[in-house]
N, C-alpha and C positions, 0 to 999 in steps of 0.2 A: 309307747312313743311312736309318734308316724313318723316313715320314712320323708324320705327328700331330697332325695338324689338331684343331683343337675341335672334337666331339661339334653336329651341327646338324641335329635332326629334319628339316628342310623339308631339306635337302641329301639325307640318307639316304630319304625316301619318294622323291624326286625318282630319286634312285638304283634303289630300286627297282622303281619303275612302268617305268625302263628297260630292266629284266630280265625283270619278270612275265609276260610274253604268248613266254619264250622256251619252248621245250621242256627240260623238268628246270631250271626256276629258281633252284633256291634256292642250288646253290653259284658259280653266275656272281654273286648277290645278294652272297653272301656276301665270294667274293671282290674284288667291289667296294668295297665297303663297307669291307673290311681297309685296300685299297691309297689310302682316301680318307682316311681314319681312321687309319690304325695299329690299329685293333684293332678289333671287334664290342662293341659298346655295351649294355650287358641292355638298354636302351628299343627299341633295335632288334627286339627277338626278336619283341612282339607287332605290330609294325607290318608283319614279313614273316609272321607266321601269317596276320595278317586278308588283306593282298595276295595271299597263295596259295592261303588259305582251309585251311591245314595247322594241326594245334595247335603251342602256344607249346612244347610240348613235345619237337617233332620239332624244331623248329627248335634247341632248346637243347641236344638231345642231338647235331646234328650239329658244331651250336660247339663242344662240347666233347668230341667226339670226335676230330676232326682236328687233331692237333699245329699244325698252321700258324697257326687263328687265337686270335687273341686276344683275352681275353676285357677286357682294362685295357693301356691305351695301353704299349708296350717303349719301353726306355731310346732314349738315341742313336744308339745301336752296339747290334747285337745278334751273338754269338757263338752257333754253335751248336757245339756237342760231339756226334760222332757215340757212340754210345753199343750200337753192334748188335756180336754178335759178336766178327766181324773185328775190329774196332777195339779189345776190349777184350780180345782175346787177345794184342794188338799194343801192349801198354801205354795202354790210355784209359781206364782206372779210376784209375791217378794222375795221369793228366790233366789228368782230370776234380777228381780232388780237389787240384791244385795249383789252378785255376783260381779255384772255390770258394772256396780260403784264402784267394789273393789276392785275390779282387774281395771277400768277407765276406757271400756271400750263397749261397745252394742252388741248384742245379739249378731253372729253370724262375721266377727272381724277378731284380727287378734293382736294384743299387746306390742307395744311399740319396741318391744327388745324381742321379740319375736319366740318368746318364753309358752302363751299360752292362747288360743284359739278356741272361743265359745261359742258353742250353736245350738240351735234351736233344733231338735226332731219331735216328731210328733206321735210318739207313743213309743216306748223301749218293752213294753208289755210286761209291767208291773204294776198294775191298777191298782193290785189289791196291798200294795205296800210304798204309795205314791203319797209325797211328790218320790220324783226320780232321777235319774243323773248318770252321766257313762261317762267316767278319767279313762284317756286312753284304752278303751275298750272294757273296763272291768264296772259294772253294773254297782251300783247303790241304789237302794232302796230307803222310805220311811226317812228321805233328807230332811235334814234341819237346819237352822241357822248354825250351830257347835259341827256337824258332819261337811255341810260347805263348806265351811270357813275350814276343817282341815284337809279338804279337796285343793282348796286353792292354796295351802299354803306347801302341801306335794307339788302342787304344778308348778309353785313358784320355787322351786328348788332345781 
């Protein structure tokens, strides 16, 4: 289960002033900040430009470059659907779209009770027993329709 604490400036500056004197800060910031949070906060972005003394801009483009964080707190459960290649030569494009149907949301948003959050990454490095899939951090392998469907009906508990 991801965390998800309440959003607490004095908690995130505290965070990271414990980072800022590392060498290459801002993704140790960042990843801090994720695994405190569950997600990266936009009030966050200008409180690590002034602590690094980098624009708001670098910092927003590397949030939202890297699939990992986020940008608004994830569901309870988050699934990811590997989505490269392998997996979608291996059947993970109806997958992906059974998952979707069932849970009633797209790739990369999460369920209206705030139960389960799906997304797309792009290789979990299981090629050779793909398609593939990560609940809550715990890897699946060789998914199928019968291994989905009891993926999502964990998340849906």
């Amino acid at each position: 289960m991801q965390k998800n604490h309440q959003w607490d400036s004095q908690r995130a500056r505290a965070i990271i002033a414990e980072h800022q004197d590392r060498e290459g800060p801002l993704l140790p910031i960042l990843h801090a900040l994720q695994e405190e949070f569950g997600y990266i906060d936009r009030e966050a972005e200008p409180i690590i430009a002034d602590a690094l003394n980098i624009s708001r801009a670098e910092v927003h483009g590397v949030v939202t470059f890297y699939h990992d964080f986020r940008e608004k707190p994830a569901g309870r459960h988050v699934l990811k659907l590997c989505r490269a290649e392998a997996c979608q030569a291996a059947g993970g494009d109806a997958l992906a779209a059974q998952a979707q149907a069932r849970l009633g949301v797209r790739l990369g948003n999460t369920t209206a009770d705030g139960q389960v959050t799906v997304e797309a990454v792009y290789c979990l490095g299981l090629c050779s027993v793909s398609p593939s899939a990560m609940l809550d951090g715990r890897i699946v392998g060789r998914l199928d329709e019968k291994k989905l469907d009891r993926l999502l009906a964990e998340a849906a508990r």
